[in-house]
Each structure stands twice: as C-alpha cells, then as structure tokens.
Residue frames as qw, qx, qy, qz and C-alpha x, y, z in Angstrom:
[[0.547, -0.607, 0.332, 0.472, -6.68, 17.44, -5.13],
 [0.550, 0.774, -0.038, -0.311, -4.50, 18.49, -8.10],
 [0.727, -0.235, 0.443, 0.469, -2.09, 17.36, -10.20],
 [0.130, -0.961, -0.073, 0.234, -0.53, 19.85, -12.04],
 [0.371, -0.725, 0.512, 0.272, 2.32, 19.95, -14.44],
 [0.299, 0.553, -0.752, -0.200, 4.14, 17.96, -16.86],
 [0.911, -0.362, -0.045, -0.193, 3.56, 14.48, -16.42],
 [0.716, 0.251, -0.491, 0.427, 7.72, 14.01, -16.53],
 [0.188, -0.395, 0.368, -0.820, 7.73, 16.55, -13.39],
 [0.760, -0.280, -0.139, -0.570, 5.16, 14.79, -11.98],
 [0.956, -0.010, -0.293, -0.028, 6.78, 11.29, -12.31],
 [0.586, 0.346, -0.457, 0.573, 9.89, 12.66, -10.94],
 [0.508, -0.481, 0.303, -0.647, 8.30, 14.31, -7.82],
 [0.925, -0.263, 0.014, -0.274, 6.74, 10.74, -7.29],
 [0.898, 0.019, -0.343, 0.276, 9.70, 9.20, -7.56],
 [0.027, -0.560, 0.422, -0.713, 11.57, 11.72, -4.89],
 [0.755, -0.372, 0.179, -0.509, 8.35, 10.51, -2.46],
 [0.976, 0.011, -0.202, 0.082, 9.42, 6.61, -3.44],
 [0.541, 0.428, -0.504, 0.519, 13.19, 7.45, -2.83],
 [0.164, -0.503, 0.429, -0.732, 12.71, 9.14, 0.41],
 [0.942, -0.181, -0.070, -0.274, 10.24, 6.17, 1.35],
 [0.886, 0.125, -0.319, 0.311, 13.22, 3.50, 0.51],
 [0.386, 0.553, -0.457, 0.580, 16.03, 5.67, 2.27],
 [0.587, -0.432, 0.119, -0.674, 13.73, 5.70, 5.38],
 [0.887, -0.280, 0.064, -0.362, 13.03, 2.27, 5.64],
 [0.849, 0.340, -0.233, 0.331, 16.56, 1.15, 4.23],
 [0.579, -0.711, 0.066, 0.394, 18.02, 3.28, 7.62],
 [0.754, 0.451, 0.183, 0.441, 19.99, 5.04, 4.24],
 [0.328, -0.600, -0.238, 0.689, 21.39, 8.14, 5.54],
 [0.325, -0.209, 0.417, 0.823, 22.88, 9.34, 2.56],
 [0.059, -0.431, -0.742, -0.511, 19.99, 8.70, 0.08],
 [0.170, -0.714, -0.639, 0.231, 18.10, 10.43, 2.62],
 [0.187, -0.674, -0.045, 0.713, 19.76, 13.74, 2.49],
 [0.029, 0.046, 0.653, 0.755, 20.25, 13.57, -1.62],
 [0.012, 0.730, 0.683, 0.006, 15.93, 14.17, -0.86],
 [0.288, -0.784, -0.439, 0.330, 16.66, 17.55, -0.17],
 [0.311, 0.807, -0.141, 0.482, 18.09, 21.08, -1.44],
 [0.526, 0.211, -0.449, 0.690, 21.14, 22.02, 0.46],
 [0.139, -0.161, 0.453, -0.866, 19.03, 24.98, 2.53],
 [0.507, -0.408, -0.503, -0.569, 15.95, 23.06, 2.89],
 [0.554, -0.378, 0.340, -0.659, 13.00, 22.80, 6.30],
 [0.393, -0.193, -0.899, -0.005, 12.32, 20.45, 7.65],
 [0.324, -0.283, 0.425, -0.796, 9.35, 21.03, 10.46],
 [0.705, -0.234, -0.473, -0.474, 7.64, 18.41, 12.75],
 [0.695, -0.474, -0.510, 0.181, 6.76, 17.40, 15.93],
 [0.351, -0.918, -0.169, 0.069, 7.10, 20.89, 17.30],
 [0.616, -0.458, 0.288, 0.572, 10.80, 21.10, 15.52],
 [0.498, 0.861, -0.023, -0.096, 12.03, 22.99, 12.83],
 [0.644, -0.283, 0.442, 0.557, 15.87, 21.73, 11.08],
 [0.641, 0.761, 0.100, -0.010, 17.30, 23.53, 8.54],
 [0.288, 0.755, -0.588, -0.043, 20.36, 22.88, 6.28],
 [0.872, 0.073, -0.479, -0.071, 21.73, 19.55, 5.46],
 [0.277, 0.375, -0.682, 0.563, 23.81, 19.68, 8.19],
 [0.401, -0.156, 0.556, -0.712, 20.86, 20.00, 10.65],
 [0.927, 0.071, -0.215, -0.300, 18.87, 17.46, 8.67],
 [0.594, 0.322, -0.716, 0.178, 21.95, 15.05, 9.02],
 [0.076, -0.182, 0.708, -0.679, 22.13, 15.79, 13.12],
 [0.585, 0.005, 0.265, -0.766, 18.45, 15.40, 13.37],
 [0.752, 0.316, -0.524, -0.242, 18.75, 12.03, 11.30],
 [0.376, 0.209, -0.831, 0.353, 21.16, 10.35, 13.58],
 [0.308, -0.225, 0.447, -0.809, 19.20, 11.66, 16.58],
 [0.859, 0.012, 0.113, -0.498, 15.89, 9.85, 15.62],
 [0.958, 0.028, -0.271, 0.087, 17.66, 6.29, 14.96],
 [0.132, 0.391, -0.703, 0.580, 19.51, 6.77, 18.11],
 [0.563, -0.025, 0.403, -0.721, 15.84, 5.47, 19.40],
 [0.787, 0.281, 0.072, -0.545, 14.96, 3.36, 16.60],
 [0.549, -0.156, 0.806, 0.156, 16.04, -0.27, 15.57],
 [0.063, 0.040, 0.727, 0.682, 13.99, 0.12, 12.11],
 [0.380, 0.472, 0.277, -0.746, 11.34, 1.77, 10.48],
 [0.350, 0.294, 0.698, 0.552, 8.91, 1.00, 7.24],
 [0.230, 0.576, 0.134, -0.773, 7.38, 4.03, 5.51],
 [0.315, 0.478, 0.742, 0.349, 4.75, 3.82, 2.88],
 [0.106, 0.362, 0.192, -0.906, 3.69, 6.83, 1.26],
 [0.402, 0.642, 0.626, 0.184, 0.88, 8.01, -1.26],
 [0.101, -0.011, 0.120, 0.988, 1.22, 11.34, -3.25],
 [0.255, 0.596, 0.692, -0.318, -1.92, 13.34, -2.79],
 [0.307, 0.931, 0.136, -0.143, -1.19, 16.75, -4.84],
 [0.589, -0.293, 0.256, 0.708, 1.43, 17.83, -6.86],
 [0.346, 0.933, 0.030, -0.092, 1.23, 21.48, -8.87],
 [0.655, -0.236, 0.150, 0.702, 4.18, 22.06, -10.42],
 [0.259, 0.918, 0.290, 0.072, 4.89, 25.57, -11.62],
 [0.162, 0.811, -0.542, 0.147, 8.63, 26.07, -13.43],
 [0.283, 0.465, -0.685, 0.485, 11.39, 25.44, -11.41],
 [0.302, -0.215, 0.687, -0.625, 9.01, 24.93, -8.21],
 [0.431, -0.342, -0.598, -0.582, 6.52, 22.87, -6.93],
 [0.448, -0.348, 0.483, -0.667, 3.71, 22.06, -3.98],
 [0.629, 0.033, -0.715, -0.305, 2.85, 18.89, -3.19],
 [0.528, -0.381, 0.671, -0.355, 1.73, 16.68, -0.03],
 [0.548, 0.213, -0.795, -0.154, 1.62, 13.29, 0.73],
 [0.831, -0.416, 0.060, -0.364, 0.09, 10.74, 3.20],
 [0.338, 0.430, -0.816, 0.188, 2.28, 8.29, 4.99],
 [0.900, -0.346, -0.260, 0.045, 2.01, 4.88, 6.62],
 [0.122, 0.535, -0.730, 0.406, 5.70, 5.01, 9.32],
 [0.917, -0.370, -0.137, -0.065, 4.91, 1.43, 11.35],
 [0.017, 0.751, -0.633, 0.187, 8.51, 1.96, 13.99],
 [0.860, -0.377, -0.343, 0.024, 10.09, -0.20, 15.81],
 [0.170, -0.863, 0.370, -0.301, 12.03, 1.35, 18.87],
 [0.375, 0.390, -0.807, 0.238, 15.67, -0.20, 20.12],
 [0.401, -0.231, 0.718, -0.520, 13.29, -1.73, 23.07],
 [0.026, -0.138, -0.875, -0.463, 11.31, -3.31, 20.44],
 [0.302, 0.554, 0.713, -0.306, 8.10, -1.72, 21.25],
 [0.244, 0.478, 0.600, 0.594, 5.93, -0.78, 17.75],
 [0.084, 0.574, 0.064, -0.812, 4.92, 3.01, 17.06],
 [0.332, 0.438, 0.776, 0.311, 2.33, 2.70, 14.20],
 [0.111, 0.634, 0.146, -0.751, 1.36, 6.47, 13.01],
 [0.419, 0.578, 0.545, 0.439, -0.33, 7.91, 9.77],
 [0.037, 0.684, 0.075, -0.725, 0.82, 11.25, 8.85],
 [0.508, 0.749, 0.416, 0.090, 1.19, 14.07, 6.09],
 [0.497, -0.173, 0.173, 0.833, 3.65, 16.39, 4.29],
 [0.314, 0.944, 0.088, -0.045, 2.90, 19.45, 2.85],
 [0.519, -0.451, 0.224, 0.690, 6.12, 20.22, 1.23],
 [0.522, 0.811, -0.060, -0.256, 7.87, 22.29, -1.39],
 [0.587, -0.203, 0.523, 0.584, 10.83, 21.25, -4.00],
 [0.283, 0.785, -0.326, -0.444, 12.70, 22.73, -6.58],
 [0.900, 0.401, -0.098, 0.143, 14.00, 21.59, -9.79],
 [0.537, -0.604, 0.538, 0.239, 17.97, 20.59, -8.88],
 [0.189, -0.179, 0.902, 0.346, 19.99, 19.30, -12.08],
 [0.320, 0.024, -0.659, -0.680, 17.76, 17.17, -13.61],
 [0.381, -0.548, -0.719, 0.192, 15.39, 15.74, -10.60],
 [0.234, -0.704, 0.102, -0.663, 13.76, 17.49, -7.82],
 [0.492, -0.079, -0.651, 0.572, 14.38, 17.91, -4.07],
 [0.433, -0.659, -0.562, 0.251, 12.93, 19.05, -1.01],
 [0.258, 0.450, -0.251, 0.817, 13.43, 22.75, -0.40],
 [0.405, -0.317, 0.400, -0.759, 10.37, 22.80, 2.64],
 [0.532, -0.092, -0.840, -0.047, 9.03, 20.09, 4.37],
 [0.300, -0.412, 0.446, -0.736, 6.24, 20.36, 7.07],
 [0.334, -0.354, -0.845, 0.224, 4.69, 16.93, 9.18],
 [0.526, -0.297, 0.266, -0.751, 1.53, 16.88, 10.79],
 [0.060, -0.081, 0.964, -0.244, 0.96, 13.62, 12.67],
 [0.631, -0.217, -0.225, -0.710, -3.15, 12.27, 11.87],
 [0.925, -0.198, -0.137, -0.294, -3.38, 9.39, 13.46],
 [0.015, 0.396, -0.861, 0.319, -1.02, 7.78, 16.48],
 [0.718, -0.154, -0.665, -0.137, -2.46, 4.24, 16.85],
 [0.474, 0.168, -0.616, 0.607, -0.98, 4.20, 20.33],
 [0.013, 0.165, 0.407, -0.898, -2.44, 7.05, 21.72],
 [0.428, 0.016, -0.363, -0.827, -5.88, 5.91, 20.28],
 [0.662, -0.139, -0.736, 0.034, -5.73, 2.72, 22.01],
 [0.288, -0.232, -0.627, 0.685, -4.98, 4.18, 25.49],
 [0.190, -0.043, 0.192, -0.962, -7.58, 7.04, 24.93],
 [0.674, -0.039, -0.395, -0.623, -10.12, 4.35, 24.18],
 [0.418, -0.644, 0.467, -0.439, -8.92, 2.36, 27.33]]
C-alpha cells in the first residue's frame, strides 16, 4: 500500500479518519458532517447519499436503530496529489442496537478528499462490509 504525499497532508488525512472515528462513536452529529465537502458520496450497503443534507438525513436515520456505536479505524493508503487525495481505511464498528443486541462488523473505505481551508474532507466515500461476525456465526451454525 502507499503513502504518498507530504507527511503534513498525510497527518491531516489521518487525523480526518481519527475525527470521523470520535464523531461516530461520540453519536456527534455535527463533527460528523464537518468530515465532509459540502457535495460529497457517500455509498454503502446498497445506498448512495449525496450532499450534506442527505448525509445529515441518512445520519439520523441510522441512530434511529442504534443506542451507540464504537468505531476504530486504521489508515491503509493515502496518495495525496495537490488539492486531492485517495485513501482507504479498515474499520472495527462493534454496534449496539436500541434492543441492545451487538452488531460486530469489519469493514473498508475507499474514499476521496479534497484540500478545504486548511484540513481535508471527504468529497467520495464508498463502504464495503468484510466481515459481519453475526452472519458468520449463523452460517457456521
């Protein structure tokens, strides 16, 4: 995997990944949406939100289910090149739904962000889901 770039660019990507982590697990709306450029994707789980406005709806939606969530990530790549970069990331997301049963999954981002001011933000964001604990236990009976 690469890393790519400045190492200030770098460090500021990683710390985007850490912010978005904390807003996540800190149920932060706000901080969540300051992750993102104003027209940015979002795609996963067979959805696709764009603009903060649809990021915001799609926010509420998912912790209209959930009671609290912790998300751990890891940066795997990050190229930066200018104003843009690519980068993914692995994630731990261990849930806990408002019935209180646990939803333990390991995914990945593949996203892009632009430079915004003096940080960066999300401008694409795509999930793919690797590993549902859940549905690994019941397929393994």
């Amino acid at each position: 995997m690469a890393f790519i770039g400045s190492l200030a660019d770098r460090l500021a990507i990683r710390e985007r990944y850490a912010s978005y982590a904390d807003a996540s697990t800190a149920k932060d709306e706000d901080a969540y949406l300051a992750c993102f450029h104003a027209d940015a994707v979002r795609i996963g789980q067979g959805a696709e939100v764009r603009g903060i406005e649809a990021l915001r709806e799609s926010w509420r939606a998912v912790w209209q289910i959930l009671d609290r969530m912790a998300f751990f990530s890891e940066v795997g790549s990050t190229v930066v090149d200018g104003d843009r970069a690519a980068a993914h990331v692995n994630c731990r997301e261990i849930i806990v739904l408002k019935g209180g049963e646990v939803w333990k999954v390991v995914g990945r981002y593949d996203d892009e962000l632009v430079r915004e001011g003096d940080g960066w933000v999300f401008a694409r964001r795509e999930y793919t889901m690797l590993i549902d604990e859940k549905a690994l236990a019941a397929a393994q009976g």
